[in-house]
C-alpha positions in Angstrom: 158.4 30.2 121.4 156.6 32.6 123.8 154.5 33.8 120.9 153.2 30.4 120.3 152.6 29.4 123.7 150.3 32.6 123.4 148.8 31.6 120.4 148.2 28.2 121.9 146.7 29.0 125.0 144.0 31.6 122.9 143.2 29.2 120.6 142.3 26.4 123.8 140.3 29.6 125.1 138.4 30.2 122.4 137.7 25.9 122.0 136.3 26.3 125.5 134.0 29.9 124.9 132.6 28.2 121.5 132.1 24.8 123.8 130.3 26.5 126.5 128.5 28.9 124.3 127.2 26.0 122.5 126.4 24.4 125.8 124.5 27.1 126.9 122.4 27.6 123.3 120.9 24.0 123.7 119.2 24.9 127.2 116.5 26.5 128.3 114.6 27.9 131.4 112.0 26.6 133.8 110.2 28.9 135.6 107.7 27.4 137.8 104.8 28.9 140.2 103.2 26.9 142.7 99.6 27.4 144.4 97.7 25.7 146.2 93.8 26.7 147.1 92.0 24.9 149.9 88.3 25.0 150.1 86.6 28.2 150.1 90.0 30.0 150.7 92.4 31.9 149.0 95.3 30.7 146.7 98.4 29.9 149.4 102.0 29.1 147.9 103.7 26.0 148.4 107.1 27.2 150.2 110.2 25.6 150.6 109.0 21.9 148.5 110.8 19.7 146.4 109.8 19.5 142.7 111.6 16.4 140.6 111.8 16.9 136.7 111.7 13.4 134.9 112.5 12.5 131.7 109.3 10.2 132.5 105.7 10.7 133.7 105.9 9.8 137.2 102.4 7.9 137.0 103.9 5.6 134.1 107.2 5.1 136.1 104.3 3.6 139.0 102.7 1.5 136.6 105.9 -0.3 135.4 106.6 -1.3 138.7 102.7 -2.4 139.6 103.0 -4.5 136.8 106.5 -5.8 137.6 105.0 -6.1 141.0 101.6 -8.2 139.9 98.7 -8.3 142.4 97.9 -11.1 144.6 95.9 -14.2 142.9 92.2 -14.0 144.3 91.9 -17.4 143.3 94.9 -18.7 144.3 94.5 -17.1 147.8 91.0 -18.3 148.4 92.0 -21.8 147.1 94.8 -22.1 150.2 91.9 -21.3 153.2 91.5 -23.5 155.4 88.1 -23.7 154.9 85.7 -25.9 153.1 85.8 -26.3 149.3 82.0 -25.5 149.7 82.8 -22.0 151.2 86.1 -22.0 148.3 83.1 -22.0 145.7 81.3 -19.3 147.4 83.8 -16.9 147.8 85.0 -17.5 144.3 81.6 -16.7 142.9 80.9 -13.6 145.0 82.7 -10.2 144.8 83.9 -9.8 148.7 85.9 -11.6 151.4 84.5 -10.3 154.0 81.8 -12.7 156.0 82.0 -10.3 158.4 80.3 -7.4 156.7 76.8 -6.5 157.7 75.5 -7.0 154.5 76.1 -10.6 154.1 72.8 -11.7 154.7 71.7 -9.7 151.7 74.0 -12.1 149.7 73.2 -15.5 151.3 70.5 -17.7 149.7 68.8 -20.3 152.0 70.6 -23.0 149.6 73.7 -21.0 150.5 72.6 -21.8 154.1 72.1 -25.2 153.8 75.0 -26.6 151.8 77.8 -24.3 152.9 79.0 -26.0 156.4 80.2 -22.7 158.0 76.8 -20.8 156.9 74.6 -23.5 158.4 76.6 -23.6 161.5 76.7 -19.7 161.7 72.9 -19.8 161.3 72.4 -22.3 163.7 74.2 -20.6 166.3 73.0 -17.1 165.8 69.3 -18.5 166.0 70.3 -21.0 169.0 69.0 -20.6 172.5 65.2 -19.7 171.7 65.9 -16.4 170.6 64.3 -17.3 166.9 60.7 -18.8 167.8 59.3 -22.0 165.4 63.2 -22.8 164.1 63.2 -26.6 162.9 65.4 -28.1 165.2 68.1 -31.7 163.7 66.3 -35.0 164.6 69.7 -37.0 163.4 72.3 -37.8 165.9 76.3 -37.7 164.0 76.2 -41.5 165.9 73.5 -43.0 163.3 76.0 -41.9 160.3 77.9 -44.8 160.7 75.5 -47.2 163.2 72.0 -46.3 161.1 73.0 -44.6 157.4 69.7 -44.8 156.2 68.1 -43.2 159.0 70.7 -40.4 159.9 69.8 -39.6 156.2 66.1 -39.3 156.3 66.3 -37.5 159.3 68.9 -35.3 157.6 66.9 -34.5 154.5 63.8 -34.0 156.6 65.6 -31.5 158.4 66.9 -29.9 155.6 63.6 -29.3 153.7 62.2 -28.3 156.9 64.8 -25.4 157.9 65.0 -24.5 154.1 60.7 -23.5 153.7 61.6 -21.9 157.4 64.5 -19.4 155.9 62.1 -19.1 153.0 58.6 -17.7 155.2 61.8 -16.2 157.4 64.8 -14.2 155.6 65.1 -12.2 158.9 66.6 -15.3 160.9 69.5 -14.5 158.6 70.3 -11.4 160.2 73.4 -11.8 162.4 75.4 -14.9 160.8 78.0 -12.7 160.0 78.3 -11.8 163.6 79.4 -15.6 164.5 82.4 -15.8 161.3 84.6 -13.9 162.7 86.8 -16.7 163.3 87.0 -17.8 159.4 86.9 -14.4 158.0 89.5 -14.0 155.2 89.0 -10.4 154.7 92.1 -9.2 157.3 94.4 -11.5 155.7 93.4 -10.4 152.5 93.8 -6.6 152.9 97.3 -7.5 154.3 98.8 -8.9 151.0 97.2 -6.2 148.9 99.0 -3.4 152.1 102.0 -4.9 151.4 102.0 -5.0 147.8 100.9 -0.9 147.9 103.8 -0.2 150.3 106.6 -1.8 148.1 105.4 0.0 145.0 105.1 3.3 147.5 109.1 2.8 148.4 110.2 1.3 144.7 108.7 3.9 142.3 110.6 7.1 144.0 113.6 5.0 143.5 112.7 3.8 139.9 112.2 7.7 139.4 115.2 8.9 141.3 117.4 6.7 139.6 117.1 6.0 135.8 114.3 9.2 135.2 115.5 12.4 137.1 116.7 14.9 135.2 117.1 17.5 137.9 115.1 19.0 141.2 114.1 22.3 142.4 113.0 23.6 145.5 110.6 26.8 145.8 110.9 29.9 147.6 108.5 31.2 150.3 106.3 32.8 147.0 106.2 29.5 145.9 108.8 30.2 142.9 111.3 28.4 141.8 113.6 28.6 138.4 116.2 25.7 137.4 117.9 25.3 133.7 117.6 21.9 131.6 118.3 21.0 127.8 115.4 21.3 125.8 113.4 18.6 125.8 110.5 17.3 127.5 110.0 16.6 131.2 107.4 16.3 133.6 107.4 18.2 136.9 106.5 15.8 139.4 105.8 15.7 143.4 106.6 11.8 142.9 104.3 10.4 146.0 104.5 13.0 148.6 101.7 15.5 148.7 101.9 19.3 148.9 99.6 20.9 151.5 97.2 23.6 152.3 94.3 24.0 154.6 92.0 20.7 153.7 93.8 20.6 149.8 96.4 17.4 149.4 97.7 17.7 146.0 100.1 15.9 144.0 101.8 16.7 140.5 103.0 14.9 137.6 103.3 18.0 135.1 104.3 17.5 131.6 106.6 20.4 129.9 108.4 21.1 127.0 111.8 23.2 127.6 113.0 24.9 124.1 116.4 25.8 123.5 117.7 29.7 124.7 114.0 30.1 126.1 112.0 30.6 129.6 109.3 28.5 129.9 106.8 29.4 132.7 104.6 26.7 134.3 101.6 27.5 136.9 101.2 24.2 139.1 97.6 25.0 140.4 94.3 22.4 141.8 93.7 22.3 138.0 96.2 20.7 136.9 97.1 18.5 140.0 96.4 14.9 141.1 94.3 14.9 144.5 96.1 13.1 146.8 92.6 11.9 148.2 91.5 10.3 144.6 90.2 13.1 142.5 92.3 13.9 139.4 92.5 17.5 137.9 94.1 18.0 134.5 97.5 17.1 134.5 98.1 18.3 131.0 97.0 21.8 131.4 100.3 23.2 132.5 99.5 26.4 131.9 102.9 26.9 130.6 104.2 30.1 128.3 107.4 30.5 127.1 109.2 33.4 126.0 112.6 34.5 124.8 
């Protein structure tokens, strides 16, 4: 009885060195270095951060949820102003939102003046009080509309054609309409929705990653160094959307790597190979990687 208890209890040891042994044969090693080199300086580690391998490239993990997230309607927001369907048209034929911006003049036409109700009243109140000399001045009265049609319309159109060869000989009497649509500017409200939109994809694409993608995480040393085992397969080392520092350098990575079975893979995380965290992209593919027995 005792010898097979023996036997027993060898044999369930020797099920669980195979198991392990096996365990052990399908992973691999990350090795990883990370430096960081600020301009017109030396190479500084980045100490004590937090590196994320995904089973996923962190930039496609964003773009799922951008596009389950989708963008306001520019259409649909202009269409619910209220404002005039004359100034509706204009916005939805012109690239900005903001009347605001000192360049509007550049974009208005004296037509645009004339038959866009808040442009004409902008106009007229940025040119009021003599400060624009020779300005065709309204001969109608808002009392003949109704009392005397065909007159409030002559006088209208005479006024019209008048103020219209005025902008024409003067483009300058423009300048400063912007300065009096403040009031009706959709630009703020605008830049709100899109804010909003930016700061849920900020807060759900960590999680996204966190959750169904994350494989393991690693934090460096203060040489910047840090080692971690995986199965072999292939991840991506990733910053996710927090940015590693150094002097005037804000960098972000999304690294892709292969780890092979009973190996050490070594992977550089340098500018070259890093997202800018201010807009410019290195290589994210150059990993610099090397792996050895």
């Amino acid at each position: 009885m005792r010898n097979a208890l023996l036997a027993a209890g060898f044999f369930l040891c020797s099920l669980l060195a195979a198991v392990t042994a096996s365990a052990q044969a399908g992973n691999g090693a990350l090795d990883l270095v990370a430096r960081i080199t600020p301009t017109a300086a030396r190479p500084e580690p980045v100490r004590q951060f937090t590196f994320y391998l995904l089973t996923r490239s962190y930039q496609d993990i964003t773009k799922d949820v951008e596009a389950s997230d989708a963008p306001p309607d520019r259409d649909k927001f202009i269409s619910e102003l209220k404002v005039s369907d004359e100034l509706k048209a204009w916005l939805k034929g012109h690239d900005g939102l903001d009347l605001t911006s000192p360049n509007l003049d550049k974009a208005l036409t004296p037509d645009d003046i004339l038959h866009v109700p808040e442009f004409l009243l902008a106009y007229q109140r940025a040119n009021s009080g003599g400060v624009t000399y020779g300005i065709p001045k309204p001969k109608y009265a808002d009392a003949d509309k109704t009392a005397r049609p065909d007159r409030y319309q002559k006088q209208h159109d005479e006024y019209f054609v008048a103020l219209k060869k005025f902008i024409q000989t003067h483009p300058e009497s423009m300048s400063g309409v912007e300065l009096e649509l403040s009031g009706i500017n959709p630009q703020s409200k605008w830049a709100l929705l899109q804010a909003e939109r930016k700061k849920r994809v900020l807060r759900l694409a960590p999680e996204l990653a966190q959750t169904k993608y994350l494989a393991g995480q690693v934090d460096t040393d203060l040489d910047g160094h840090a080692a971690v085992n995986l199965p072999a397969g292939n991840y991506w080392v990733s910053t996710l959307n927090l940015d590693a520092g150094a002097g005037d350098a804000k960098l972000r990575w999304d690294v892709p790597v292969t780890i092979q079975s009973g190996r050490s893979t070594r992977v550089e995380l340098t500018n070259l190979n890093a997202i800018d965290a201010h807009g410019n992209s290195g290589n994210a593919n150059e990993a610099h990687g090397s792996s050895k027995n």
